[in-house]
C-alpha positions in Angstrom: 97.9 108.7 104.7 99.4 106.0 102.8 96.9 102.9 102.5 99.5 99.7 101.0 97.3 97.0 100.6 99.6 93.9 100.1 99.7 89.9 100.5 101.9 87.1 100.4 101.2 85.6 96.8 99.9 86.2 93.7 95.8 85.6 93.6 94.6 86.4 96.7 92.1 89.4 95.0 94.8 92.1 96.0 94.0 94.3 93.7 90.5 94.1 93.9 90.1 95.0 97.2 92.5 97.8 96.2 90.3 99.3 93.1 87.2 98.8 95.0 88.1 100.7 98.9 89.3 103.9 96.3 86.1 103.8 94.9 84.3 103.7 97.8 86.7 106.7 99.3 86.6 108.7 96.1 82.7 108.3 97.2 82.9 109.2 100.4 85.1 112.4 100.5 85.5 113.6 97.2 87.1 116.7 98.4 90.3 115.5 99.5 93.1 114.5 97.3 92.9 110.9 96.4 95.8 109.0 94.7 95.9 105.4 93.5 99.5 103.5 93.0 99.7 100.7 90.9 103.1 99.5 92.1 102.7 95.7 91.0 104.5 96.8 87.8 105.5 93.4 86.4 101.6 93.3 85.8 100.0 96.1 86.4 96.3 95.7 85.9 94.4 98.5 88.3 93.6 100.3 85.0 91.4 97.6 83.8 89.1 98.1 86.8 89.3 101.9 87.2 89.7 102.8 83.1 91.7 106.0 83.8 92.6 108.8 81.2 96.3 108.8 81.3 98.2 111.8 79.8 101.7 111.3 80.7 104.7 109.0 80.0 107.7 109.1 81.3 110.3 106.2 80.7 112.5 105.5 83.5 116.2 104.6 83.0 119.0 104.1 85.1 122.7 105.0 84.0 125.1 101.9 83.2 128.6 101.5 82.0 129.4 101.2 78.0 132.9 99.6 77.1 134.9 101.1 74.4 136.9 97.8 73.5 139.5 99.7 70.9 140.5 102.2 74.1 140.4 99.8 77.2 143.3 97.6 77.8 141.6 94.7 80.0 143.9 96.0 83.3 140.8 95.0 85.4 140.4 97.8 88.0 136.5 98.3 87.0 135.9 94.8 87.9 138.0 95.0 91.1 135.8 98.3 92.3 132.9 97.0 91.6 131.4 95.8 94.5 127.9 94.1 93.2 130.0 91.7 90.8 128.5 93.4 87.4 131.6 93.6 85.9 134.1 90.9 84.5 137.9 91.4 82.6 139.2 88.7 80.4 142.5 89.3 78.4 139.8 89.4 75.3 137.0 91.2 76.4 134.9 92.9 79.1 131.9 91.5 79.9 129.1 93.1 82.0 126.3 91.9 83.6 123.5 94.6 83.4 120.9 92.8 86.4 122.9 93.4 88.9 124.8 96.8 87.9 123.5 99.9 90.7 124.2 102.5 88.3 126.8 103.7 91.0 129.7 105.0 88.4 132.5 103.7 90.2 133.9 101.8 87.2 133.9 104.7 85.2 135.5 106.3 88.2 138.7 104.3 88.2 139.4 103.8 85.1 142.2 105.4 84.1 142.7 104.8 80.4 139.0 106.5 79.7 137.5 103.3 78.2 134.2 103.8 80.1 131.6 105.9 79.5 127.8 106.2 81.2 124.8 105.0 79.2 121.1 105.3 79.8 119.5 101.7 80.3 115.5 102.0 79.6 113.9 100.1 82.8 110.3 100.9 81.8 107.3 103.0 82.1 105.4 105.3 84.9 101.9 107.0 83.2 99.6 109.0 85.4 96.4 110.5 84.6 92.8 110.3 86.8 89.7 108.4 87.0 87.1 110.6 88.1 88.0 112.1 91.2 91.3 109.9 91.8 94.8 111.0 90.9 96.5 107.8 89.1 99.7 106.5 89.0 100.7 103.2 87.3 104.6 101.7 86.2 105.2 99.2 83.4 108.4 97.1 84.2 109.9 96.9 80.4 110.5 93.2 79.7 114.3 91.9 80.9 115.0 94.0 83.1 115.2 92.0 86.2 114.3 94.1 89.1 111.3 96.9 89.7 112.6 98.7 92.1 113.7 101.2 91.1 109.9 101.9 89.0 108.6 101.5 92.3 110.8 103.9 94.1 109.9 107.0 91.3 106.5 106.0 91.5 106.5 106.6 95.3 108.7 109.4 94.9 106.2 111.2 92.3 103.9 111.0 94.8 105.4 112.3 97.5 105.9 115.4 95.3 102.4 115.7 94.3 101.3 115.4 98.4 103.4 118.2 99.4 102.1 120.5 96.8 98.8 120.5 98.4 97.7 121.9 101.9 95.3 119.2 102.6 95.9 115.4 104.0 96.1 112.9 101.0 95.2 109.8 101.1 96.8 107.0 98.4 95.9 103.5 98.3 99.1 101.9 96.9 98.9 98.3 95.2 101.9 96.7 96.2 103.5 93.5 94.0 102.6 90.3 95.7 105.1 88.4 97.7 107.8 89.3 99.9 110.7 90.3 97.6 112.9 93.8 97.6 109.7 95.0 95.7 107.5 95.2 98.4 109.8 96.9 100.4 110.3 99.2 98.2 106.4 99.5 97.9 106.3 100.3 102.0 107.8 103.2 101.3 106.0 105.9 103.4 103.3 103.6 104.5 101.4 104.6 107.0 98.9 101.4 107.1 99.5 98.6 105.7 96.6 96.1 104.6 97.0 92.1 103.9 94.8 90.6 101.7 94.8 87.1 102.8 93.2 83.5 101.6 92.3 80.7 104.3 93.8 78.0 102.8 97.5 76.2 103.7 99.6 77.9 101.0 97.7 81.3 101.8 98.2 81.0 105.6 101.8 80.5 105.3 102.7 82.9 102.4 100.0 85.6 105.0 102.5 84.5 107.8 105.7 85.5 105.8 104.7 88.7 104.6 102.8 89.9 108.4 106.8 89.0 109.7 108.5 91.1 107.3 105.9 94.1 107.3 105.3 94.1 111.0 108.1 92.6 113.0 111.2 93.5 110.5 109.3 96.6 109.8 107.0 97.7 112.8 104.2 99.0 110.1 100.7 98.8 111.5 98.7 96.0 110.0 95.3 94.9 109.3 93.8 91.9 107.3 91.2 91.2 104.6 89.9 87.5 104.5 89.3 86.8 100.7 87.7 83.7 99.3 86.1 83.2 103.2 84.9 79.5 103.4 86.8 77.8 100.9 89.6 76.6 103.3 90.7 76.3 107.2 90.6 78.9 110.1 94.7 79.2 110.5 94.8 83.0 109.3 92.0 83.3 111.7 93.7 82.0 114.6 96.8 83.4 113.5 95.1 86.9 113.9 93.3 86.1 116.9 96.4 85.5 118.8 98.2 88.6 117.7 95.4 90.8 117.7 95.1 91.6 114.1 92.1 93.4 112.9 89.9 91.4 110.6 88.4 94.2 108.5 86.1 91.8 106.2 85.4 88.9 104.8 85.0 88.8 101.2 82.7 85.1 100.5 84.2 82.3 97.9 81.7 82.7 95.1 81.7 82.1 91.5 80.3 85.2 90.5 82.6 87.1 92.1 85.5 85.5 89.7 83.4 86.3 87.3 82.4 89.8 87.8 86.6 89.9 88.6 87.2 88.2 85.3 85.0 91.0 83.4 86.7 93.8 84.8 83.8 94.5 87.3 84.0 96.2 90.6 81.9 94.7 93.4 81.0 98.3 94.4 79.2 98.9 91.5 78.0 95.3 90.9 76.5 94.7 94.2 74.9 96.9 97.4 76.1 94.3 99.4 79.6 94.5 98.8 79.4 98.8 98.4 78.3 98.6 102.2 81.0 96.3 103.2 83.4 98.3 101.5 82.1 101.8 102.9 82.3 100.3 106.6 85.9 98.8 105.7 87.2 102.4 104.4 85.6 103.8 107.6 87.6 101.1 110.1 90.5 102.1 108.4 90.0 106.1 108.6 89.2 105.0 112.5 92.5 102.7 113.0 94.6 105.0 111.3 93.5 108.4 113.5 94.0 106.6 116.5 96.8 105.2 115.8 95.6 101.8 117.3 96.0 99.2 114.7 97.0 95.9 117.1 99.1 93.5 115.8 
């Protein structure tokens, strides 16, 4: 079972609900394979909370063209077959735009005078390693590059590997980047649930609204909804989940010393009963939706 937990913007305690329901779960069935995701990986900062012991590093790279100048003679075909613009022929020079290249090789392809060769391009980092119980992933998003994805995608795909190694059900919590950008799709990959972390306040209800569209009508995923920072604002997310029948799985308070214990690096599990209680019966609601496949919305 894939557990995404996701929300419309940046700040909405995403990622501590995250750290804190596979804490609680590592708790409650330490038998079963447990994997944690960080897929935010412009700013990954699960590790903070959960203080893994990482042992591996891969970089990940992505293959893009490399010019020789002296052979090519500027006839423009490369340009012409490229069909994502990331190539441009002057009667000087060829320039090439490296953000929006798909590492496709169709330039290479086509050119006829053997002026261009394939390069590896670094995009960034994944590291893996555990805390306690939980298997854990993380990607670091070198700075430049302009798009994720494709971190996220051998994240997800690592994963998937590791899951059908074992005979027993896994369960992942994946922390998705915030927003509603190619990245989160590319987070929903393999989702079976997916978990919005939501603020009551007018930028937070309509940013909420966006991402519920995209993750449940343009991508029929089962939804549910945790009310962060409850109090400080209006009732729209309520009503908005009242009249599309979207569990409310808890309400997290607006309190000062939970930004604090957040600022410190605490988990609300291990800071509070109250809050390991509310977690616990959370992750339960969650085991219950997902096994009978009931999760309104």
């Amino acid at each position: 079972m894939n557990i995404v937990i996701a929300s419309g913007k940046g700040g909405t305690g995403k990622t501590s609900v995250a750290v804190n329901l596979i804490t609680v779960a590592a708790q409650l069935h330490p038998p079963d394979p447990l994997y944690f995701i960080d897929c935010d990986v412009e700013a990954p900062n699960a590790a903070i909370f959960l203080h893994p012991q990482l042992t591996s590093r891969t970089p990940v790279e992505n293959i893009v063209p490399s010019i020789d100048e002296n052979t090519c003679i500027h006839c423009g075909d490369c340009a012409r077959a490229c069909q994502f613009h990331a190539l441009s022929v002057t009667p000087q020079r060829v320039l090439f735009f490296s953000e929006l290249c798909h590492s496709c090789g169709v330039c290479s392809a086509v050119c006829q005078q053997g002026a261009i060769h394939e390069v590896p391009h670094p995009l960034g980092v994944i590291e893996t390693g555990s805390s306690g119980d939980v298997l854990f992933m993380q990607g670091e998003m070198q700075i430049g590059n302009a798009s994720p994805v494709a971190i996220i995608s051998q994240l997800l795909a690592e994963l998937a590997e590791c899951s059908s190694n074992t005979q027993e059900d896994n369960i992942a919590i994946i922390d998705a980047p915030p927003g509603v950008s190619c990245a989160l799709v590319a987070s929903l990959q393999g989702a079976d649930m997916v978990l919005l972390v939501a603020e009551p306040t007018p930028f937070g209800f309509h940013d909420f609204q966006l991402t519920f569209q995209l993750v449940h009508e343009e991508m029929h995923l089962s939804v549910a909804v945790i009310l962060n920072k409850d109090g400080v604002g209006d009732t729209q997310v309520e009503n908005f989940c009242y009249e599309h029948d979207i569990p409310i799985l808890q309400r997290i308070p607006f309190s000062r010393s939970i930004a604090e214990s957040y600022a410190r690096g605490e988990l609300l599990v291990k800071q509070d009963a109250h809050f390991q209680k509310d977690f616990e019966r959370t992750w339960q609601d969650i085991l219950s939706l997902h096994k009978s496949q009931e999760i309104p919305g």
